[in-house]
Backbone as JSON Lines, residues from 0, in Angstrom:
{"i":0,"aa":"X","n":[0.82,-1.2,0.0],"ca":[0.0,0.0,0.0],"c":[0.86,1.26,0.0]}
{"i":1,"aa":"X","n":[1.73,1.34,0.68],"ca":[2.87,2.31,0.92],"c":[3.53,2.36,-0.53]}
{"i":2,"aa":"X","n":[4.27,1.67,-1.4],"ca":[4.14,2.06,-2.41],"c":[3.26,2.54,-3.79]}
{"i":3,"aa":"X","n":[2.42,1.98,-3.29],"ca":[0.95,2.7,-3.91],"c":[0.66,4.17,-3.96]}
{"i":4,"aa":"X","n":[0.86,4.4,-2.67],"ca":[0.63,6.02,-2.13],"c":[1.91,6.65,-2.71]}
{"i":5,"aa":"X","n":[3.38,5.85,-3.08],"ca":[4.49,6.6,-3.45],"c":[3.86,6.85,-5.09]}
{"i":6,"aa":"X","n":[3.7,5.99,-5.87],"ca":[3.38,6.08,-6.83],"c":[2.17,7.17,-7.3]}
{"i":7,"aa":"X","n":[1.05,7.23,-6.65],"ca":[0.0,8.45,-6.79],"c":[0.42,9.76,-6.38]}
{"i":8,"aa":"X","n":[1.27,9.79,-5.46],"ca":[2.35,11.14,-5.14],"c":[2.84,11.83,-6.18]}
{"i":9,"aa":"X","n":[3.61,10.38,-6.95],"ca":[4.31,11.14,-8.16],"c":[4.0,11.38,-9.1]}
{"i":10,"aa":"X","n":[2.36,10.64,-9.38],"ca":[1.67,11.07,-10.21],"c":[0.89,12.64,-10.16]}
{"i":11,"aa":"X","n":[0.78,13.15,-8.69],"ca":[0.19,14.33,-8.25],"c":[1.23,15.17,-8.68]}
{"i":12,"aa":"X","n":[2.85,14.87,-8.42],"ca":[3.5,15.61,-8.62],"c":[3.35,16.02,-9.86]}
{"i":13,"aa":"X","n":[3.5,15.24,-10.98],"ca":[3.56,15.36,-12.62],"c":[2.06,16.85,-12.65]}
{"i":14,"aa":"X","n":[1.0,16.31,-12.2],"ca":[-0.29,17.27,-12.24],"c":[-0.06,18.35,-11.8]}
{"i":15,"aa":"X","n":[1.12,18.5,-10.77],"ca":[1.39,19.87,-10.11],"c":[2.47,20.28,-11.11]}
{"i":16,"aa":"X","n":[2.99,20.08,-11.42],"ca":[3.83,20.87,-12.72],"c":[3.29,21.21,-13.76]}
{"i":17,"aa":"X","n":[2.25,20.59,-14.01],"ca":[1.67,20.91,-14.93],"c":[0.68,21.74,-14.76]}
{"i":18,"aa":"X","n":[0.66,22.0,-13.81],"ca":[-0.77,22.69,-13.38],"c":[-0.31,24.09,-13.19]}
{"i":19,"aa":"X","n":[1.3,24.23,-12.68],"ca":[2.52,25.32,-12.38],"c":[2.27,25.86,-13.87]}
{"i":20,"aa":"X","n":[2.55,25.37,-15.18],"ca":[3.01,25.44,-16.07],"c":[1.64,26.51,-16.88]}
{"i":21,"aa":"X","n":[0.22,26.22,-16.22],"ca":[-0.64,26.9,-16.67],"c":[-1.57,27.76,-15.45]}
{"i":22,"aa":"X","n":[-0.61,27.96,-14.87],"ca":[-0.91,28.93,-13.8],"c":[-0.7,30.48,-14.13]}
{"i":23,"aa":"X","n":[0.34,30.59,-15.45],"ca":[0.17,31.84,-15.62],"c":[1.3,32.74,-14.49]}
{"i":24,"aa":"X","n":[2.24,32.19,-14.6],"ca":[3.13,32.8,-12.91],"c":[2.57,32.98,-11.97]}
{"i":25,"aa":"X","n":[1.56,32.05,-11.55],"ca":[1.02,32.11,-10.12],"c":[0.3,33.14,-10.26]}
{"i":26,"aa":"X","n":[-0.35,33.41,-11.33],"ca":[-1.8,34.09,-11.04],"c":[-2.78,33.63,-10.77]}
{"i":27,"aa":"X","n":[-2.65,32.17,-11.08],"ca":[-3.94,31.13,-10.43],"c":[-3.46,29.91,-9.83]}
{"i":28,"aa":"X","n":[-2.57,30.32,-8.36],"ca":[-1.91,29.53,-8.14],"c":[-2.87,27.95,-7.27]}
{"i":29,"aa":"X","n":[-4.45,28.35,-7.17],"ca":[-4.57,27.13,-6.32],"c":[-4.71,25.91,-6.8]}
{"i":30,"aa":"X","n":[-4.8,25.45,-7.9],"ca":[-4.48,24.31,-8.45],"c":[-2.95,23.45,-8.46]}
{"i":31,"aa":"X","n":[-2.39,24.14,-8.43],"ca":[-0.85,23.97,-7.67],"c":[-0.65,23.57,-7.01]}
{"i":32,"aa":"X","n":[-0.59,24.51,-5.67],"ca":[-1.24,24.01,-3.86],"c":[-1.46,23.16,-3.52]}
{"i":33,"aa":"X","n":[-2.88,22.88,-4.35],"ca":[-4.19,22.1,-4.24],"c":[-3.04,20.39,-4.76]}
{"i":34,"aa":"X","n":[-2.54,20.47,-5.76],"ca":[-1.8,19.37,-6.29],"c":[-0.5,18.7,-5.0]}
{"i":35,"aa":"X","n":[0.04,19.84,-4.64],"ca":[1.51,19.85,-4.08],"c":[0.62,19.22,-2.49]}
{"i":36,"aa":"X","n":[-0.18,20.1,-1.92],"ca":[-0.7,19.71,-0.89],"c":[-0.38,17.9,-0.98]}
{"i":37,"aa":"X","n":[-1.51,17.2,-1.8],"ca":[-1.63,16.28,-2.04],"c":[-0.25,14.95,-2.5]}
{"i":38,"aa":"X","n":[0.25,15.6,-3.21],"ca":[1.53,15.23,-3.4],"c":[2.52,15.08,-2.12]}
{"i":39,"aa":"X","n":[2.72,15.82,-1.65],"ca":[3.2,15.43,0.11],"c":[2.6,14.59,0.64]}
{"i":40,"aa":"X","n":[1.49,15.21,0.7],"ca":[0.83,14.52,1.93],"c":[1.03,12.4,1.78]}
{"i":41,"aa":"X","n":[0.88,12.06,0.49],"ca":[0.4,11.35,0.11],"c":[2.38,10.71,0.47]}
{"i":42,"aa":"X","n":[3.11,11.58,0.27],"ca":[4.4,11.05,0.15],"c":[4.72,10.8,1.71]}
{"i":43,"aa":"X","n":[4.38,11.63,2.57],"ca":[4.67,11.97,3.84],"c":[3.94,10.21,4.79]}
{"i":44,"aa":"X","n":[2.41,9.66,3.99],"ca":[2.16,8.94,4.78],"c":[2.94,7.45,4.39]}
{"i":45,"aa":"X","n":[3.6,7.22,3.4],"ca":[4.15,6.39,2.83],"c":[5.37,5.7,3.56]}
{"i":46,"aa":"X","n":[5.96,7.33,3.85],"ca":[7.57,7.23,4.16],"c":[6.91,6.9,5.89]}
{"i":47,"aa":"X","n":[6.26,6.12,6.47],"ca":[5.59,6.24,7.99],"c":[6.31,4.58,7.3]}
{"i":48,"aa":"X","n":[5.98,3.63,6.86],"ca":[6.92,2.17,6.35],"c":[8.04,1.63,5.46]}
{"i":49,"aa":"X","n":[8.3,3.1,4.77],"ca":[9.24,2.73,3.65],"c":[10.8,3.87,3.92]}
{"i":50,"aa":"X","n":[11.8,3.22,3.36],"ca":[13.18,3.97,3.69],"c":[12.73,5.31,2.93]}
{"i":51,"aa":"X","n":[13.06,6.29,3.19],"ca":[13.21,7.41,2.26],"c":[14.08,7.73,1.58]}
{"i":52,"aa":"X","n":[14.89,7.66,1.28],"ca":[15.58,7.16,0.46],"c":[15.11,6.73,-1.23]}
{"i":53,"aa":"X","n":[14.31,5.54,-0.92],"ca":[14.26,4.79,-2.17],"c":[12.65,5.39,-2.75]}
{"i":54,"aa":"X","n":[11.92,5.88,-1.28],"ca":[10.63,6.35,-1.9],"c":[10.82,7.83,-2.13]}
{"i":55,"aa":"X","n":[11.64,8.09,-2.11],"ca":[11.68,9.9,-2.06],"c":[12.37,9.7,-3.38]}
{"i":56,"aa":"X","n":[13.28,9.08,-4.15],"ca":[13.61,9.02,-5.14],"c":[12.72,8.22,-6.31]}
{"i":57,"aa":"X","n":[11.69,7.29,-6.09],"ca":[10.66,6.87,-6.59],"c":[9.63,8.4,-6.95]}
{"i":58,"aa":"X","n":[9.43,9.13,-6.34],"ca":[9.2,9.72,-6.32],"c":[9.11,11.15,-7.11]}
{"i":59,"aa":"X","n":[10.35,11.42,-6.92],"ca":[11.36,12.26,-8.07],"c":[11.17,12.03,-9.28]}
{"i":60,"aa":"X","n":[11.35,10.62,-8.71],"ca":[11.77,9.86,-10.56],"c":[10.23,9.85,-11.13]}
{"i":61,"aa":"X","n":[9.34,9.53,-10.56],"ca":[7.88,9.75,-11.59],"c":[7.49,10.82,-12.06]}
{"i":62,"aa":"X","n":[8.27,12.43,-10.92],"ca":[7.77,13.22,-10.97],"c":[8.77,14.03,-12.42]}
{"i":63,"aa":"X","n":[9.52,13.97,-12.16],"ca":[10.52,14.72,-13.14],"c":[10.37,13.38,-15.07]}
{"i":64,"aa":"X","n":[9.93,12.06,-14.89],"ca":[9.85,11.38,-15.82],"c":[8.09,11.52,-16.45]}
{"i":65,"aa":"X","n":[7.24,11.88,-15.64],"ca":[6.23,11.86,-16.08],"c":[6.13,13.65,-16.66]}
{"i":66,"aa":"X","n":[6.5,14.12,-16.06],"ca":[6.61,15.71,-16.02],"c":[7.49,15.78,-17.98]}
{"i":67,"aa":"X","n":[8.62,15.45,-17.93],"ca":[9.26,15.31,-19.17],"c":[8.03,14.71,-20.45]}
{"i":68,"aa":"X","n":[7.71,13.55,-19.98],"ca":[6.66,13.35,-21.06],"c":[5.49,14.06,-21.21]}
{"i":69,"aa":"X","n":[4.84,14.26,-20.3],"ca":[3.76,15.66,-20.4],"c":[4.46,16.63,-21.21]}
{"i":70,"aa":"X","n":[5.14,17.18,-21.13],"ca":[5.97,18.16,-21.63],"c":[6.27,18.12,-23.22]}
{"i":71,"aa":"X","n":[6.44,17.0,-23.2],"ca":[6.87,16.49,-24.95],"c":[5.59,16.41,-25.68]}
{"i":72,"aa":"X","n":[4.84,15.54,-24.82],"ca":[3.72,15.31,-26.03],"c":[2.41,16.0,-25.65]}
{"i":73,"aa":"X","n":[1.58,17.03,-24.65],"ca":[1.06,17.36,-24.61],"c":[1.41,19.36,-24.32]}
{"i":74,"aa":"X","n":[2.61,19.71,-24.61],"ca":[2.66,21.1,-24.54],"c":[3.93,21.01,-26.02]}
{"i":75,"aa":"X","n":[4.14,20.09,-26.71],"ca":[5.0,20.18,-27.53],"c":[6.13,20.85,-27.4]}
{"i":76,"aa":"X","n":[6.77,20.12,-26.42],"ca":[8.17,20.54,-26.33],"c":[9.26,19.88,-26.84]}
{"i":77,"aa":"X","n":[9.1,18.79,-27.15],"ca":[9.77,17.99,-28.01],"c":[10.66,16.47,-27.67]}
{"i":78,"aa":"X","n":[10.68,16.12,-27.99],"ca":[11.86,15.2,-27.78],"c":[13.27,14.9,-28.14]}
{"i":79,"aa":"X","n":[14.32,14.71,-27.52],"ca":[15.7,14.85,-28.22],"c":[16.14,13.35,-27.86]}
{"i":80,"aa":"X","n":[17.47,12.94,-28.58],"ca":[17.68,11.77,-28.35],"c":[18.2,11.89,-26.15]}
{"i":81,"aa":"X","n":[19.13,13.23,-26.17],"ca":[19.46,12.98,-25.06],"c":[18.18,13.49,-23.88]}
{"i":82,"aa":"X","n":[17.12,14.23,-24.49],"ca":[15.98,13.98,-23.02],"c":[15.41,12.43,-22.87]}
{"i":83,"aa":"X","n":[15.71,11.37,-23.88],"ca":[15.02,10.11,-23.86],"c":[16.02,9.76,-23.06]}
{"i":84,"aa":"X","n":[17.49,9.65,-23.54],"ca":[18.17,8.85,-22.92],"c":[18.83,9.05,-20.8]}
{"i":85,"aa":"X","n":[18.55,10.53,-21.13],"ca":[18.29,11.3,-19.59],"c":[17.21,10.53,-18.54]}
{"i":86,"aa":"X","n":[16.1,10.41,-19.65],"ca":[14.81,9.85,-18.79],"c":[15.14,8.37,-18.46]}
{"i":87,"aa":"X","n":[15.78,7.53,-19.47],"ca":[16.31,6.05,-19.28],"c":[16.86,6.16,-17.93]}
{"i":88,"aa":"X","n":[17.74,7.16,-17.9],"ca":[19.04,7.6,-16.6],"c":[18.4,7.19,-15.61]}
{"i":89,"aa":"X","n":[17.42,8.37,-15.08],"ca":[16.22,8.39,-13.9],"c":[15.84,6.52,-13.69]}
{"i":90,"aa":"X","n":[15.56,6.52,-14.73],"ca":[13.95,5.47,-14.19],"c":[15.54,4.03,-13.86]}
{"i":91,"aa":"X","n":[16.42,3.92,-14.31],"ca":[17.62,2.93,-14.3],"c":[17.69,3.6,-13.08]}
{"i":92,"aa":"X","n":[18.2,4.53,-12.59],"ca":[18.73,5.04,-11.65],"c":[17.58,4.74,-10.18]}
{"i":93,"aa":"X","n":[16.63,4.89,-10.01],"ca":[15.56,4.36,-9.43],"c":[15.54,3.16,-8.79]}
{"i":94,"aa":"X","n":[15.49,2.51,-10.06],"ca":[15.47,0.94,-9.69],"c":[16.43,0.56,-9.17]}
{"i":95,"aa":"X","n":[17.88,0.98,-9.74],"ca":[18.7,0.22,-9.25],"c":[18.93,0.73,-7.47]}
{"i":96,"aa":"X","n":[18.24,2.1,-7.01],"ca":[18.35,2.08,-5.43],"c":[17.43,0.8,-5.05]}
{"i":97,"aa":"X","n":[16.37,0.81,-5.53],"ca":[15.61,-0.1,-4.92],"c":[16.26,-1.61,-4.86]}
{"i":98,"aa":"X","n":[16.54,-2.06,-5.77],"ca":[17.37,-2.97,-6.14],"c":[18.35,-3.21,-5.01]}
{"i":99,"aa":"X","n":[19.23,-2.04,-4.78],"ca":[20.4,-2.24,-3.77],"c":[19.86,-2.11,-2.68]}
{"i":100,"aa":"X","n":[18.62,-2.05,-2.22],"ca":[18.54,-2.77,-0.41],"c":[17.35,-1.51,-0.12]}
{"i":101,"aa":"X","n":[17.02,-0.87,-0.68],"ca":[16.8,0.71,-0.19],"c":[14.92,0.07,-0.03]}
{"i":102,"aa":"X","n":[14.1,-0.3,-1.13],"ca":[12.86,-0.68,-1.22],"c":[12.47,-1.85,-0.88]}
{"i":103,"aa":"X","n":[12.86,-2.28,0.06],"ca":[12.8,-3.91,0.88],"c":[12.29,-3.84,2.2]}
């Protein structure tokens, strides 16, 4: 369950960047808030069974990998060979904490 809640975190996170992104510089910032609130919170009850460490970087990693693809294919920002191979980085980089002892 605790990774469950890491995973919907980082999905809130992705919504809160994106939500940053059409806020207009925080002229309509409560959808943001409203996201980020949630995004903690959701991270905060997680890390109550899991190392932080491996969920705080689970975390990251959905948020900055889902955030990149939003970015590409729904605000057309594009794709390059090295933002794909950047994003490979993350999500390799992820696993392999979990992998080494961190998500157990």
């Amino acid at each position: 369950m605790a990774w469950f809640m890491v995973v919907a975190a980082g999905l809130f996170e992705v919504a809160m960047a994106y939500s940053l992104k059409l806020s207009d510089g925080f002229s309509q910032p409560l959808p943001s808030i409203g996201f980020a609130v949630v995004s903690f919170g959701l991270l905060a009850f997680a890390l109550k069974s899991l190392d932080v460490g491996a969920a705080y970087a689970a975390w990251t990693g959905i948020g900055a990998v889902g955030t990149a693809t939003l970015g590409g294919i729904v605000l057309g920002e594009g794709a390059s060979l090295i933002k794909i191979i950047s994003i490979v980085l993350i999500i390799t980089g992820v696993v392999g904490l979990n992998l080494a002892g961190g998500g157990h």
